[in-house]
Biopython code that builds the backbone (N, CA, C, O; Angstrom):
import numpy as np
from Bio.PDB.StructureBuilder import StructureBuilder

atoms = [
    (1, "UNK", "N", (16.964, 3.803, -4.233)),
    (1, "UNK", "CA", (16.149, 4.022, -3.051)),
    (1, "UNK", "C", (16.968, 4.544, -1.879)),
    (1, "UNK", "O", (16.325, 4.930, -0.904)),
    (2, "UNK", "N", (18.146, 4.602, -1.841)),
    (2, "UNK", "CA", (19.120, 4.825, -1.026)),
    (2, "UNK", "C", (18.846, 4.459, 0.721)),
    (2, "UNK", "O", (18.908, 5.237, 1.674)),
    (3, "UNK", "N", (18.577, 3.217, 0.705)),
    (3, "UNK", "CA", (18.537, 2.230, 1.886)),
    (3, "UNK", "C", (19.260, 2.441, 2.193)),
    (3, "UNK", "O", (20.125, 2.872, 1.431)),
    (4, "UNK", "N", (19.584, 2.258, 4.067)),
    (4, "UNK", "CA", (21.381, 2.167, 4.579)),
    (4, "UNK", "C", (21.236, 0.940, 5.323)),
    (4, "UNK", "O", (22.247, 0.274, 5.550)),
    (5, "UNK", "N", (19.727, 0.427, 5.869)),
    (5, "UNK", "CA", (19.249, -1.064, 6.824)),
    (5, "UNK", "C", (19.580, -1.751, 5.809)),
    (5, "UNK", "O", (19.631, -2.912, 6.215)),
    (6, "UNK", "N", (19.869, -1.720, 4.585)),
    (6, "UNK", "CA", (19.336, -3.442, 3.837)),
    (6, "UNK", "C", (20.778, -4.222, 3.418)),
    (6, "UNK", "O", (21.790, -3.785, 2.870)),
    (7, "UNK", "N", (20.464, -5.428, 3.865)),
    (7, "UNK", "CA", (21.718, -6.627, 3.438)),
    (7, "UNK", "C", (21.141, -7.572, 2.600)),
    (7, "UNK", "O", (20.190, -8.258, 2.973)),
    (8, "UNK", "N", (21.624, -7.660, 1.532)),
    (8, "UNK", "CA", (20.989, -8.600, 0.462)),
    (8, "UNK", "C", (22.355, -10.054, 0.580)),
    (8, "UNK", "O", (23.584, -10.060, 0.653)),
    (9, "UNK", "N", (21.045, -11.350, 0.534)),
    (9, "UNK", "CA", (21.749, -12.253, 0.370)),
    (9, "UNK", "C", (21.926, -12.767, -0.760)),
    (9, "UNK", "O", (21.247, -12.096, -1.539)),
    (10, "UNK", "N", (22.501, -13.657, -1.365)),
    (10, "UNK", "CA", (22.061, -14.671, -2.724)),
    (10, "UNK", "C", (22.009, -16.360, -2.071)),
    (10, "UNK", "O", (22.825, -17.269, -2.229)),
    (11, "UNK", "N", (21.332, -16.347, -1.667)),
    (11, "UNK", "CA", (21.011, -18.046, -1.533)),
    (11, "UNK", "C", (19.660, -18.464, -1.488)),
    (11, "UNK", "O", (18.842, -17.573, -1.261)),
    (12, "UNK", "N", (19.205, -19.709, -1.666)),
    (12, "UNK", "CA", (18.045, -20.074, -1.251)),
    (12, "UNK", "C", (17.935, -20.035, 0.520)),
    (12, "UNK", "O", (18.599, -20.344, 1.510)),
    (13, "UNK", "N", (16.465, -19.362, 0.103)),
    (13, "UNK", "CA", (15.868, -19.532, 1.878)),
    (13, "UNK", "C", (16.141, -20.680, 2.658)),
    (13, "UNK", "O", (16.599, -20.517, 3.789)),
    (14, "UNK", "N", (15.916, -21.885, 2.194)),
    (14, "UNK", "CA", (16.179, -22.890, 3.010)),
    (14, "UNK", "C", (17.757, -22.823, 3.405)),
    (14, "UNK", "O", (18.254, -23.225, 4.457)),
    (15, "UNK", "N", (18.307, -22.324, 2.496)),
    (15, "UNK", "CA", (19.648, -22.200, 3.139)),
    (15, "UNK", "C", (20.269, -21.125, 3.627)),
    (15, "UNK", "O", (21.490, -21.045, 3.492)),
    (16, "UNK", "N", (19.594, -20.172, 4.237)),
    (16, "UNK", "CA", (20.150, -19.575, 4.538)),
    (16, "UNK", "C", (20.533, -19.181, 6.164)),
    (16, "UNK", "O", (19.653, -18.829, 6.950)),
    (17, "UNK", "N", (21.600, -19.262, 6.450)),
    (17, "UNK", "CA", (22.074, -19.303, 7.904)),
    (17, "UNK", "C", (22.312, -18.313, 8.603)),
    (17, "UNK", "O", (23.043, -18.654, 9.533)),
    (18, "UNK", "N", (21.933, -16.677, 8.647)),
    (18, "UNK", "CA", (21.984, -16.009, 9.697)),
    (18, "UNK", "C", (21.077, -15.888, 10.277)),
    (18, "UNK", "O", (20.383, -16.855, 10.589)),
    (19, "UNK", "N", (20.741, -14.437, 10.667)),
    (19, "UNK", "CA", (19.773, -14.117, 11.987)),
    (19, "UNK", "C", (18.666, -14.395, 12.152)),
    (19, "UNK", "O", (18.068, -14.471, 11.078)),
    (20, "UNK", "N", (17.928, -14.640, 13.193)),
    (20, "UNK", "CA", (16.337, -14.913, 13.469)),
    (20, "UNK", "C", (15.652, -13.854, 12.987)),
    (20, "UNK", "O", (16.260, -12.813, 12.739)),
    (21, "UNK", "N", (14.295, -13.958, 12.783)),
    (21, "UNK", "CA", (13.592, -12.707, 11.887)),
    (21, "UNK", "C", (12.151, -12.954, 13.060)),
    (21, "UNK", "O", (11.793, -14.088, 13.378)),
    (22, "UNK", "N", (11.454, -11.672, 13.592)),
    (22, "UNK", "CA", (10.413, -11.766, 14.209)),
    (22, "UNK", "C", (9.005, -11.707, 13.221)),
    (22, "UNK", "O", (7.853, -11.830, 13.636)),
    (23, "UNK", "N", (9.423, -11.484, 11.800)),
    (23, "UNK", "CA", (8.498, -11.521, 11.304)),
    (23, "UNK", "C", (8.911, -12.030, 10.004)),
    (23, "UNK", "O", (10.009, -11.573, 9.686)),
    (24, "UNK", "N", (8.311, -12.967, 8.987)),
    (24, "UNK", "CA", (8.767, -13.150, 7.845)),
    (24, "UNK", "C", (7.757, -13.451, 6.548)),
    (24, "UNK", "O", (7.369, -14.602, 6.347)),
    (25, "UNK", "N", (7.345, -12.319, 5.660)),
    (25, "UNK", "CA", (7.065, -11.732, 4.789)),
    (25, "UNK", "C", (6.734, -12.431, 3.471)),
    (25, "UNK", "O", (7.548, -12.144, 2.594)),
    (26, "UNK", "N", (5.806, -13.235, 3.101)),
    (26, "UNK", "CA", (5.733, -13.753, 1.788)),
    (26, "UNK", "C", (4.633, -13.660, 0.849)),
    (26, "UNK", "O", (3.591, -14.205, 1.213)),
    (27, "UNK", "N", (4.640, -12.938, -0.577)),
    (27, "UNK", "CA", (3.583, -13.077, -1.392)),
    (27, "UNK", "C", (4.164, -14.097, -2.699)),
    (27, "UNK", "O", (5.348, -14.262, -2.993)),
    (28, "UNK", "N", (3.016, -14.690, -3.345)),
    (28, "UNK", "CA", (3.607, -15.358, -4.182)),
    (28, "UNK", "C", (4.422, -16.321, -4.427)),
    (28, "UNK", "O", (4.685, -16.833, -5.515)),
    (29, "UNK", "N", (5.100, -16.730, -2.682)),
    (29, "UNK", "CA", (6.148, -17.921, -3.092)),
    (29, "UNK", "C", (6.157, -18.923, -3.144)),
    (29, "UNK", "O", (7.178, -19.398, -3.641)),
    (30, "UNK", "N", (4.928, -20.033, -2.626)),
    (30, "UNK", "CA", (4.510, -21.122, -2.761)),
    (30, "UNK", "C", (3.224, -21.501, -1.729)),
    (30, "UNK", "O", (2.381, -20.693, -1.340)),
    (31, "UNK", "N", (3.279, -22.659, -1.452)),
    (31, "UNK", "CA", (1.822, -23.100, -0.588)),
    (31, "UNK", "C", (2.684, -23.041, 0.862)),
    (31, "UNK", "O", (3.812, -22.947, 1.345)),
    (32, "UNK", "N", (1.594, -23.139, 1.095)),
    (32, "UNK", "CA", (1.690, -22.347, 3.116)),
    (32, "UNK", "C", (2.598, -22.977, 3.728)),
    (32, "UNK", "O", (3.387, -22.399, 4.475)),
    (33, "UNK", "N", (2.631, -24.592, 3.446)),
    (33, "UNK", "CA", (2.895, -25.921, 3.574)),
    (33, "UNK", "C", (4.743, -25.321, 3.435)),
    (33, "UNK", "O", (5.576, -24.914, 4.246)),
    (34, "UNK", "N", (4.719, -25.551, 2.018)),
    (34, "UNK", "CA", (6.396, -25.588, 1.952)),
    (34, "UNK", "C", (7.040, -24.104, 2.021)),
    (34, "UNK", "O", (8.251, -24.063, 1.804)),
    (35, "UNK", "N", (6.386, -22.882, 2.295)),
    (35, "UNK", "CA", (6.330, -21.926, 2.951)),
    (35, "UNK", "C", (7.562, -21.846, 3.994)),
    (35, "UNK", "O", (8.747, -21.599, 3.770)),
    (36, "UNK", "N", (6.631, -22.249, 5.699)),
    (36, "UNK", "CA", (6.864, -22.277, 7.065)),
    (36, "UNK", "C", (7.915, -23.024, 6.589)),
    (36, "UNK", "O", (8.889, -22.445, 6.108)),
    (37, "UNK", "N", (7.845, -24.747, 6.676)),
    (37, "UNK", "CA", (8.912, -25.499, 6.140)),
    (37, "UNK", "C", (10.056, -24.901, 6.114)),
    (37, "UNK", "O", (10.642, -24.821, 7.194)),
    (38, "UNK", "N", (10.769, -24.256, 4.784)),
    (38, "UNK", "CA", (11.558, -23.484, 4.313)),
    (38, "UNK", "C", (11.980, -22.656, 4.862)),
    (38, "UNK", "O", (13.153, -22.349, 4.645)),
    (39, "UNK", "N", (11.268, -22.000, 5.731)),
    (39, "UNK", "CA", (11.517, -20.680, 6.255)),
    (39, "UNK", "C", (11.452, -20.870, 7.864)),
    (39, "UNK", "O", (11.363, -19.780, 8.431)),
    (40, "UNK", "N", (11.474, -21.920, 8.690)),
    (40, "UNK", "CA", (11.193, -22.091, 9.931)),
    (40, "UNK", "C", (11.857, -22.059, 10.890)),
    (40, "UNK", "O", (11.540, -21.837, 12.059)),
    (41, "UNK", "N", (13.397, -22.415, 10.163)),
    (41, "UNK", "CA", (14.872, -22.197, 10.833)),
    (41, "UNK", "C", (14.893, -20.762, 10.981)),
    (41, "UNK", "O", (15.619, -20.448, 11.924)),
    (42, "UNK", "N", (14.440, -19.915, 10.481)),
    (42, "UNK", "CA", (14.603, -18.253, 10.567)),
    (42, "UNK", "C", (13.890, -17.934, 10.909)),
    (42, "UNK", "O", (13.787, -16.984, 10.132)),
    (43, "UNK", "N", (12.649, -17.782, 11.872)),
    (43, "UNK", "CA", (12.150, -17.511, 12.384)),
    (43, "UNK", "C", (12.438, -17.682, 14.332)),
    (43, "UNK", "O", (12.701, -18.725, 14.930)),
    (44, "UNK", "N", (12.239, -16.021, 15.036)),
    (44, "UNK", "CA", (12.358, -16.215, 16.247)),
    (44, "UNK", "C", (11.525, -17.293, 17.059)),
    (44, "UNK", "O", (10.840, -18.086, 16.414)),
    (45, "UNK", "N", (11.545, -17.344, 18.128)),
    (45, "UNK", "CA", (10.778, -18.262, 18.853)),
    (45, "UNK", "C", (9.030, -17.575, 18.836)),
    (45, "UNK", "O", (7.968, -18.125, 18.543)),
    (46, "UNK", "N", (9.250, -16.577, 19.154)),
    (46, "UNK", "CA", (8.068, -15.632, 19.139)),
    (46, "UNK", "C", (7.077, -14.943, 17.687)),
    (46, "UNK", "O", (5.930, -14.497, 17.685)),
    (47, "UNK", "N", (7.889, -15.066, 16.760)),
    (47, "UNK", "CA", (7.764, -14.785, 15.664)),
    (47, "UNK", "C", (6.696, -15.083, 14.934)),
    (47, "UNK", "O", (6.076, -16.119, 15.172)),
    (48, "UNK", "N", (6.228, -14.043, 13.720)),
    (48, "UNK", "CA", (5.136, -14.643, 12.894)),
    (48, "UNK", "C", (5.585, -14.827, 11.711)),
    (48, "UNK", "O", (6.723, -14.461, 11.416)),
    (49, "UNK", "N", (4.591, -15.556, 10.642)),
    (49, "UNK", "CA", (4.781, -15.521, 9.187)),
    (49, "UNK", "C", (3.447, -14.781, 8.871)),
    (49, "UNK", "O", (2.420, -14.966, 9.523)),
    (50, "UNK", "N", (3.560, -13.822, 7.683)),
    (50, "UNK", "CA", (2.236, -12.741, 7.222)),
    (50, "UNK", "C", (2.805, -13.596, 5.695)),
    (50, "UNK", "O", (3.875, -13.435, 5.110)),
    (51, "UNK", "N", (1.473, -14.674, 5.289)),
    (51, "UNK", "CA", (1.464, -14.906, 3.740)),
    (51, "UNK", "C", (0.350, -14.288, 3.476)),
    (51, "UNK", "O", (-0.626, -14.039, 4.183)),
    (52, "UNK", "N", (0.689, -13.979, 1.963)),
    (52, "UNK", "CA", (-0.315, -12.665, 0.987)),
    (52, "UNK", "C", (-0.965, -13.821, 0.229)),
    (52, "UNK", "O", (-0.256, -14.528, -0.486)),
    (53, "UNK", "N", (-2.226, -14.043, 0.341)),
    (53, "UNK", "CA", (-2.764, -15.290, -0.335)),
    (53, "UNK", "C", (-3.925, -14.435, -1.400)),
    (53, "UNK", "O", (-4.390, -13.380, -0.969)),
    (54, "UNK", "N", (-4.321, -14.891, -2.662)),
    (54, "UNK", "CA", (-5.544, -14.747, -3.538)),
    (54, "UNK", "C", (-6.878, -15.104, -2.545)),
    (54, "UNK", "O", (-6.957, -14.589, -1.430)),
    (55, "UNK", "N", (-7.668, -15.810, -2.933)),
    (55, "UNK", "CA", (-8.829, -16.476, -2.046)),
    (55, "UNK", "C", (-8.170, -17.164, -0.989)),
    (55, "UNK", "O", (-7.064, -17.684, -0.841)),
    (56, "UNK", "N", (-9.273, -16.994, -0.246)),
    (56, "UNK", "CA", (-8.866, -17.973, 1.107)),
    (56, "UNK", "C", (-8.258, -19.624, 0.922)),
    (56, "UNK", "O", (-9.092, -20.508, 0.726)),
    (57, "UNK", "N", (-7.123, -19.901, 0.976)),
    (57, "UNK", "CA", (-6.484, -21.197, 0.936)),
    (57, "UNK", "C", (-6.930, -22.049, 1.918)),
    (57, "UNK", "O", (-6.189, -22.393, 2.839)),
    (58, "UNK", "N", (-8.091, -22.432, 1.811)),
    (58, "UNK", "CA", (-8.614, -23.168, 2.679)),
    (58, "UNK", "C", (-7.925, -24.909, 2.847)),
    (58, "UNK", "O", (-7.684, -25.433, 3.934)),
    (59, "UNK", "N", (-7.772, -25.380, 1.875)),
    (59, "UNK", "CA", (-6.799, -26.346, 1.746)),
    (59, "UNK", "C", (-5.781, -26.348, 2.129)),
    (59, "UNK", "O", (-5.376, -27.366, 2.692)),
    (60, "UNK", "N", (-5.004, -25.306, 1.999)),
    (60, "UNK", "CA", (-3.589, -25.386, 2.298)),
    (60, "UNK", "C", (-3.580, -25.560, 3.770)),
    (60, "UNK", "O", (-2.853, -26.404, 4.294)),
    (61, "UNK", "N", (-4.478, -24.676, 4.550)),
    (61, "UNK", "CA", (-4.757, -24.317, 5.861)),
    (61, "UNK", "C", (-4.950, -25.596, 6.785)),
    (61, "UNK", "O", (-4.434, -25.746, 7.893)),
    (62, "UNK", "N", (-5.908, -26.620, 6.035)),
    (62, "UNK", "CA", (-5.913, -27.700, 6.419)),
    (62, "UNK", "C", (-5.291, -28.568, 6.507)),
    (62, "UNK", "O", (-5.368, -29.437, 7.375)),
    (63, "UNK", "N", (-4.447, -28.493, 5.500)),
    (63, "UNK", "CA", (-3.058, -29.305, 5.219)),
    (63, "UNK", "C", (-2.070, -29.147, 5.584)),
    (63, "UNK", "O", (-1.149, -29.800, 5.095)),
    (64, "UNK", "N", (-1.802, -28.073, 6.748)),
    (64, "UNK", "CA", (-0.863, -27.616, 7.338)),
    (64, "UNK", "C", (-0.624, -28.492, 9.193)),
    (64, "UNK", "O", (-1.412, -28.719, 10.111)),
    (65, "UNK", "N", (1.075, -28.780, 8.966)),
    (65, "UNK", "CA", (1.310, -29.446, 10.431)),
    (65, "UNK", "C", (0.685, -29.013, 11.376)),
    (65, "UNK", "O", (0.052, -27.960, 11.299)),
    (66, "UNK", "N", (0.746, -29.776, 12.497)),
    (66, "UNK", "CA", (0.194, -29.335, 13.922)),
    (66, "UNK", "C", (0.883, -28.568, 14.065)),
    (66, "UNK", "O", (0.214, -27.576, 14.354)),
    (67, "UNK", "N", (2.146, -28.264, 14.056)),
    (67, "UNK", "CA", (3.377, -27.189, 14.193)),
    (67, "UNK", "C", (2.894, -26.034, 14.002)),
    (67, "UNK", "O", (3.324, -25.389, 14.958)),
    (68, "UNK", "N", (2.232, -25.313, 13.332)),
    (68, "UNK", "CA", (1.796, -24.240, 13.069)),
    (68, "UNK", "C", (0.169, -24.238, 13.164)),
    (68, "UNK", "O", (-0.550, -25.216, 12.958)),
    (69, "UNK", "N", (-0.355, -22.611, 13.609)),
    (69, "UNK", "CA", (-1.372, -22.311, 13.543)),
    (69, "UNK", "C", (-1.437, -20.898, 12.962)),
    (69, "UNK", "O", (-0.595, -20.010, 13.088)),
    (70, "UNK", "N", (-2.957, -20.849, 12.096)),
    (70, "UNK", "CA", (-3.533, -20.059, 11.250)),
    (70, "UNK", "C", (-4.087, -18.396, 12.753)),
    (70, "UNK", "O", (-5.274, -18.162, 12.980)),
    (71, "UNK", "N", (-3.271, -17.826, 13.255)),
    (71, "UNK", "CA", (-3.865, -16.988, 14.328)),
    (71, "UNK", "C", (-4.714, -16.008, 13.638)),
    (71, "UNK", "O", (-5.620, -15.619, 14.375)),
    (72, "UNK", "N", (-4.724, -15.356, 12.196)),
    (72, "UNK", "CA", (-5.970, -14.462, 11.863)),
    (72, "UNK", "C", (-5.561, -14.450, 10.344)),
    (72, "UNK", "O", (-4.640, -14.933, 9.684)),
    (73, "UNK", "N", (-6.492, -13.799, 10.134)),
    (73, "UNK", "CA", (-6.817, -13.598, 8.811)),
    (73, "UNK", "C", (-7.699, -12.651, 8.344)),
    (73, "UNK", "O", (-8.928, -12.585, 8.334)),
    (74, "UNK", "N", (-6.397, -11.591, 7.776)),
    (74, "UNK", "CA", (-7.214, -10.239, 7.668)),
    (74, "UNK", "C", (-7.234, -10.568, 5.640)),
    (74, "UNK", "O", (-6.368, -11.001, 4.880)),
    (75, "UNK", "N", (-8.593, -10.122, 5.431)),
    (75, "UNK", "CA", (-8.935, -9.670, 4.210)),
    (75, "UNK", "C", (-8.842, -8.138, 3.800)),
    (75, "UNK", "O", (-9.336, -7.162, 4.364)),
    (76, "UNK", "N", (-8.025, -8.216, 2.598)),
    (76, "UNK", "CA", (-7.200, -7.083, 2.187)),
    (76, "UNK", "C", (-8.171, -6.844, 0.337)),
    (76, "UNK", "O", (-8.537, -7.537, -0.613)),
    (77, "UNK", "N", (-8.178, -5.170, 0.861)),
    (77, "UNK", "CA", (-9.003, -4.595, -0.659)),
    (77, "UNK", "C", (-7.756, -3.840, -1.023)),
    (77, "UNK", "O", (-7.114, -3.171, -0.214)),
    (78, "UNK", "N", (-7.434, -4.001, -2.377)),
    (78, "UNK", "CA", (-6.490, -3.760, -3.626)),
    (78, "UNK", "C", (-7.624, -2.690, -4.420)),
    (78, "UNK", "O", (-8.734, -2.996, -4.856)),
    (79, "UNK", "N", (-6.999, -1.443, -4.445)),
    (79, "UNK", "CA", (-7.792, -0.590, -5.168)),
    (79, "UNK", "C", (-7.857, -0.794, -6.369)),
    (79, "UNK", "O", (-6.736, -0.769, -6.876)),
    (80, "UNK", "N", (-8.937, -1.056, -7.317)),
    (80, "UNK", "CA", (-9.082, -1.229, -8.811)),
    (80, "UNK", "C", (-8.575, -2.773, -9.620)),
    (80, "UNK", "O", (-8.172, -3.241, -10.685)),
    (81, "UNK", "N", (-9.038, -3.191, -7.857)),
    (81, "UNK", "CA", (-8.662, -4.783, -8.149)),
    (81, "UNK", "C", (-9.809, -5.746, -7.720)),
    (81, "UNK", "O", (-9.968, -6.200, -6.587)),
    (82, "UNK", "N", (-10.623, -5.994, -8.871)),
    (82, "UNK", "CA", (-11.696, -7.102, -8.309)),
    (82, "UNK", "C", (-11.667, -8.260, -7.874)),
    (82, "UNK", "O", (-12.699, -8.929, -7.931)),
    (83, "UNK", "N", (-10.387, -8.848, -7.283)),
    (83, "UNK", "CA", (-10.621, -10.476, -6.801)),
    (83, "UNK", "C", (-10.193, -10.392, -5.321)),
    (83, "UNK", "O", (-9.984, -9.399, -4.624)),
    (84, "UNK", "N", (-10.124, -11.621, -5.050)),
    (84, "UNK", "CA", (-9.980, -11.687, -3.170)),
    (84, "UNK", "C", (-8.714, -11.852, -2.957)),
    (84, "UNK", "O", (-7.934, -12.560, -3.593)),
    (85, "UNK", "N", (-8.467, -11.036, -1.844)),
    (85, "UNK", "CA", (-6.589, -10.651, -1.135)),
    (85, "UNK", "C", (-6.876, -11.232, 0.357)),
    (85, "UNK", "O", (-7.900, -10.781, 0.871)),
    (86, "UNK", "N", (-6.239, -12.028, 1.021)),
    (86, "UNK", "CA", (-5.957, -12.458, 1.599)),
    (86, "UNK", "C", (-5.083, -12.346, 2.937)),
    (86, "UNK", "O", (-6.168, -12.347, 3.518)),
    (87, "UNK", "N", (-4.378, -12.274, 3.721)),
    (87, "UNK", "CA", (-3.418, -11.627, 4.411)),
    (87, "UNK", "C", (-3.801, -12.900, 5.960)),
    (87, "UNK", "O", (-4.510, -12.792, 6.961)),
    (88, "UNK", "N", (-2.891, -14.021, 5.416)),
    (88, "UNK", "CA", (-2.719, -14.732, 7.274)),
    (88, "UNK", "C", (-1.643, -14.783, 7.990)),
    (88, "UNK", "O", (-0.480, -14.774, 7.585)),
    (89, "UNK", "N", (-1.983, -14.831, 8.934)),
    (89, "UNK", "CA", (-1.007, -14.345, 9.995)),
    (89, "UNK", "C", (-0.707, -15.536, 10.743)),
    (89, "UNK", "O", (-1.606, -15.768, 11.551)),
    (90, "UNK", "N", (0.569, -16.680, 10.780)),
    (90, "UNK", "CA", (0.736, -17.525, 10.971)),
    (90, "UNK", "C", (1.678, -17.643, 12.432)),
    (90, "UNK", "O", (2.745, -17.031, 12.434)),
    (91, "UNK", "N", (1.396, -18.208, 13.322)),
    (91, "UNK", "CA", (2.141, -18.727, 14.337)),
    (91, "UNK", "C", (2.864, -20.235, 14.420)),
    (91, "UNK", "O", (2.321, -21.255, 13.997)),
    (92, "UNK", "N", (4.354, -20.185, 15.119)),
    (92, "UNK", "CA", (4.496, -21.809, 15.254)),
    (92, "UNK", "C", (3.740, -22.202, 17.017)),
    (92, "UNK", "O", (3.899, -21.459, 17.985)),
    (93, "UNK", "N", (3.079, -23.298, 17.039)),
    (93, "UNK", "CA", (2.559, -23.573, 18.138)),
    (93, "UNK", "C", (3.157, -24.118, 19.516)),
    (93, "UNK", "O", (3.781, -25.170, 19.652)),
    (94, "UNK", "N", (2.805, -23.089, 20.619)),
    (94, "UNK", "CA", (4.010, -23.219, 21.981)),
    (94, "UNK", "C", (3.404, -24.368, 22.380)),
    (94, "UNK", "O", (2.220, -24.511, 22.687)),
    (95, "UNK", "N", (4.427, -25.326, 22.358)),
    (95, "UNK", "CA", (4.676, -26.580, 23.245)),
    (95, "UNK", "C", (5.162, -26.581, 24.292)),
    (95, "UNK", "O", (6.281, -26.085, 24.430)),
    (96, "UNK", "N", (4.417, -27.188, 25.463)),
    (96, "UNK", "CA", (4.413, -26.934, 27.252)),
    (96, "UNK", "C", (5.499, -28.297, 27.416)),
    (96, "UNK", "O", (5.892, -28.643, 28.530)),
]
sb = StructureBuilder()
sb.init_structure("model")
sb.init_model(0)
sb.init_chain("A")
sb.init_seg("    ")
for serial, (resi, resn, name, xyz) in enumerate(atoms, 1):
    if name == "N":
        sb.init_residue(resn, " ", resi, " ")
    sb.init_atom(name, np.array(xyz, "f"), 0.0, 1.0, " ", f" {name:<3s}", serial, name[0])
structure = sb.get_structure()
């Protein structure tokens, strides 16, 4: 692909210790829950999480800390794909 931006790490997310990310990117990697969790140290102050969900995870959504909020949720069409795509857009919640 001849990238010249990309730095590849090898560690687990939870461990991983450099830079803040304003946005952080997940399909497929687990529930929403241990998601943010995992990934919360890397995230800016301002920052979002975009998870790629099947049907609406309505559970998970509910089951999620006060720490975070669900800010939208765009539904996504997959051409020549009949089931439901998902796309939420997650905030951590500003404490005054």
């Amino acid at each position: 692909m001849a990238l010249t931006n990309v730095t590849t790490e090898h560690c687990r997310v939870e461990h991983y210790s450099g830079q803040k990310f304003s946005s952080i990117c997940s399909r497929a990697y687990s529930s929403l829950d241990q998601m943010l969790t995992q990934t919360e140290h890397l995230i800016d102050k301002k920052g979002v999480w975009l998870a790629m969900k099947g049907g609406y995870p309505q559970e998970e959504v509910d089951g999620l800390s006060n720490s975070f909020q669900v800010k939208k949720t765009i539904p996504l069409v997959v051409p020549e794909l009949a089931a439901q795509r998902h796309l939420l857009i997650i905030r951590k919640k500003l404490i005054w």
